[in-house]
N, C-alpha and C positions, 0 to 999 in steps of 0.2 A: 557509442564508445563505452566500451568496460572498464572501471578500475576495482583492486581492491582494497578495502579497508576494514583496520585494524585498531583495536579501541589502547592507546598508549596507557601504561601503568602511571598511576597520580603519585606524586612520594608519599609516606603513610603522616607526613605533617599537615597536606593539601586535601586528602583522599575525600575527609569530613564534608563535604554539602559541597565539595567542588566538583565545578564541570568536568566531563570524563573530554582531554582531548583523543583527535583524531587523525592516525597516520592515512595517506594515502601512497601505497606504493608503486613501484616504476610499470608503467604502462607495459602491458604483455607486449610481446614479438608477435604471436602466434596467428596467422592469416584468418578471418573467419567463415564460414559456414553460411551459405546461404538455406534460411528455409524455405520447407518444400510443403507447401501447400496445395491441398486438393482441389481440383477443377470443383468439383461437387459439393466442397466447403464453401467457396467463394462467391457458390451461387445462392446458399443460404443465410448468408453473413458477412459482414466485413470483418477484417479480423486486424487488430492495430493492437499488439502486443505490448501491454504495459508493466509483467511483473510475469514470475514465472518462480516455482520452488518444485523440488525435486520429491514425489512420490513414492517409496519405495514400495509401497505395498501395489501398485501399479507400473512399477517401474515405467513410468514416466514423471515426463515435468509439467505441471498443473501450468497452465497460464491462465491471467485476467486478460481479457480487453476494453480499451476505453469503448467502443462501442460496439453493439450484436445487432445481427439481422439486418434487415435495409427498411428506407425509406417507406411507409404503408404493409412490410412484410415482416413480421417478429420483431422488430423495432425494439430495443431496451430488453427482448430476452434476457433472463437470466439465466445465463450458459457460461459454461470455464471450454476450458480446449483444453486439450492433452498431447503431448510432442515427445519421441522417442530422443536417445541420445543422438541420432543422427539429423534430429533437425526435420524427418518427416512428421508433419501434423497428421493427425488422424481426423479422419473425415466426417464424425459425427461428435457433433458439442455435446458435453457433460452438464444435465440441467441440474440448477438450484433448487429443489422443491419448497415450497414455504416461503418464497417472494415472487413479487407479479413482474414490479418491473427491479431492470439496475441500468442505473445509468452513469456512465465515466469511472468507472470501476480501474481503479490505477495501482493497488496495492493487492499482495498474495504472504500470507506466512502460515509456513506448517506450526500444527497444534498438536498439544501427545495425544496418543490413541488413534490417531491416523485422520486428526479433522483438521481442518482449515480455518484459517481467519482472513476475509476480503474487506476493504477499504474502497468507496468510494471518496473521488479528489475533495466531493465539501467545498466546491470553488462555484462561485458564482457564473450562469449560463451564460452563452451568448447573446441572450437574450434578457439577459439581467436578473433574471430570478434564479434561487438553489430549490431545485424540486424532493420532495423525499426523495424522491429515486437517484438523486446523485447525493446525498447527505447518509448512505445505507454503511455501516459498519457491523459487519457480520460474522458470527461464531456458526462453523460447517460442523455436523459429524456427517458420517461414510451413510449414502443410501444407497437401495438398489439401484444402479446404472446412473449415478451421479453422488448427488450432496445433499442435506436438509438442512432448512436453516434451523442452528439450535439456538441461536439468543441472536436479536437485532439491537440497534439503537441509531435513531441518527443525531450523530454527532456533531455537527453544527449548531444543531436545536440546545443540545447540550451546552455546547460552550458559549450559546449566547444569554444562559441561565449566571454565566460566573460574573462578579463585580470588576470594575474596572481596571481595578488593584491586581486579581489574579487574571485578569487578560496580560494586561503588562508582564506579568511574570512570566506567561508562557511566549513572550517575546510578541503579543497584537494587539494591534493598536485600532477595535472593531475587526467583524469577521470581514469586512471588505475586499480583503487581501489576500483570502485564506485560499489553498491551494497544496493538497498533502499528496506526496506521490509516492511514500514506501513504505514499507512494516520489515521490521527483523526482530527474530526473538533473541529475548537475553535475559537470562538469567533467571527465568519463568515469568517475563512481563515483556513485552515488546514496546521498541523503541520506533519511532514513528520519525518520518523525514519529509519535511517543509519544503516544498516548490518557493512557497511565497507565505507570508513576509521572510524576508534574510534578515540579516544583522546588519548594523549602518557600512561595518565594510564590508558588507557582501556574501559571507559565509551562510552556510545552510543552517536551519535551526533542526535542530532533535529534540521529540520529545519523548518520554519515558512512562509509558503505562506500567505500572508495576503488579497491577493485579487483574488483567481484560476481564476473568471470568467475574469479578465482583463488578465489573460494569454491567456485562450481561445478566448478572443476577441481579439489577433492579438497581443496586447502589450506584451513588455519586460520583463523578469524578474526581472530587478530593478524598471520597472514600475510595478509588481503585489506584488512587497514588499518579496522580497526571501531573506531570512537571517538566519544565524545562530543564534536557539534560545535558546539552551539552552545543557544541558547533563543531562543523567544518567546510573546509573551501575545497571547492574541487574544481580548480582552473582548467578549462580543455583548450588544449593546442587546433587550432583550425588554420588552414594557408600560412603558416606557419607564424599566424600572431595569436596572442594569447585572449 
């Protein structure tokens, strides 16, 4: 289910350190598009689409998936897919060069100069541990017949560096819970969006990177401006209860 959302104007009395709220508007009409994926894809990969941004210098749309390859066969590849406006996937994955594995890769947002930024979920496995390879937060430039990684960090490792005081602030209470499933940029820092923990009533948390590349460049997360920026709820209609 798609919706869009639209960052509401604060008044200029509130605007100072207040949280930005958020509209959500009326659910499209519009029927959707089944995609089409390649026999010859599916035999190299599973492909379970968690994020997707729009390429122009490829005119196509970049996606992540939570997971690549199969079981004993490229397992955790680090591969994007690429899908034209009609929803046909193209039949050979786009490699990451410069990382071995990735694993639950759930976030995608374009970077200027035609690179990318990918987010692993950072959520604890099924098996109870966060391996690096799902803790991988990554700055892309353009290489030949894919992406390189231009700055890593894992993130998790990170945030379990902050004192108790600035967990609370960014709304967790230990990484226990932690579970990130989006990235959009804004404003030249990207805003990050929380599966888990929510707020007590429920609403999604957002957070506010305000400077990626100062993390990539070695600095702090209080030095790249990491904060809790705001919430929102996004009730979905199902059989028709809420």
């Amino acid at each position: 289910q798609a919706v869009d959302v639209e960052v509401a104007r604060a008044s200029s009395e509130k605007r100072a350190g207040a949280a930005h709220a958020l509209d959500v508007a009326q659910q499209a009409t519009n029927e959707p598009r089944k995609m089409i994926i390649p026999e010859a894809l599916l035999k190299r990969t599973r492909l379970e689409p968690s994020g997707a941004v729009w390429m122009p210098s490829l005119l196509r749309y970049v996606l992540v998936s939570d997971d690549t390859g199969h079981e004993g066969a490229d397992e955790h590849a680090p591969w994007l897919f690429t899908m034209d406006t009609r929803g046909q996937v193209d039949p050979t994955p786009l490699a990451i060069t410069g990382a071995d594995r990735i694993s639950d890769m759930e976030a995608i947002a374009a970077r200027e100069g035609g690179g990318l930024f990918v987010l692993c979920s950072q959520s604890v496995s099924r098996r109870g541990g966060r391996p690096d390879a799902r803790q991988l937060f990554l700055r892309l430039k353009p290489a030949l017949g894919g992406f390189e990684v231009d700055g890593s960090v894992h993130l998790a490792s990170l945030l379990a560096t902050l004192s108790a005081e600035a967990q609370m602030d960014l709304g967790l209470e230990g990484l226990g819970a932690l579970d990130i499933e989006a990235l959009a940029p804004w404003r030249g820092g990207l805003i990050l969006g929380l599966k888990s923990p929510g707020t007590p009533d429920g609403a999604a948390i957002l957070w506010m990177l305000r400077s990626p590349d100062a993390l990539f460049d070695g600095r702090s997360l209080e030095e790249a401006g990491l904060t809790q920026w705001g919430q929102v709820s996004l009730p979905v209609q199902r059989n028709g209860r809420e």
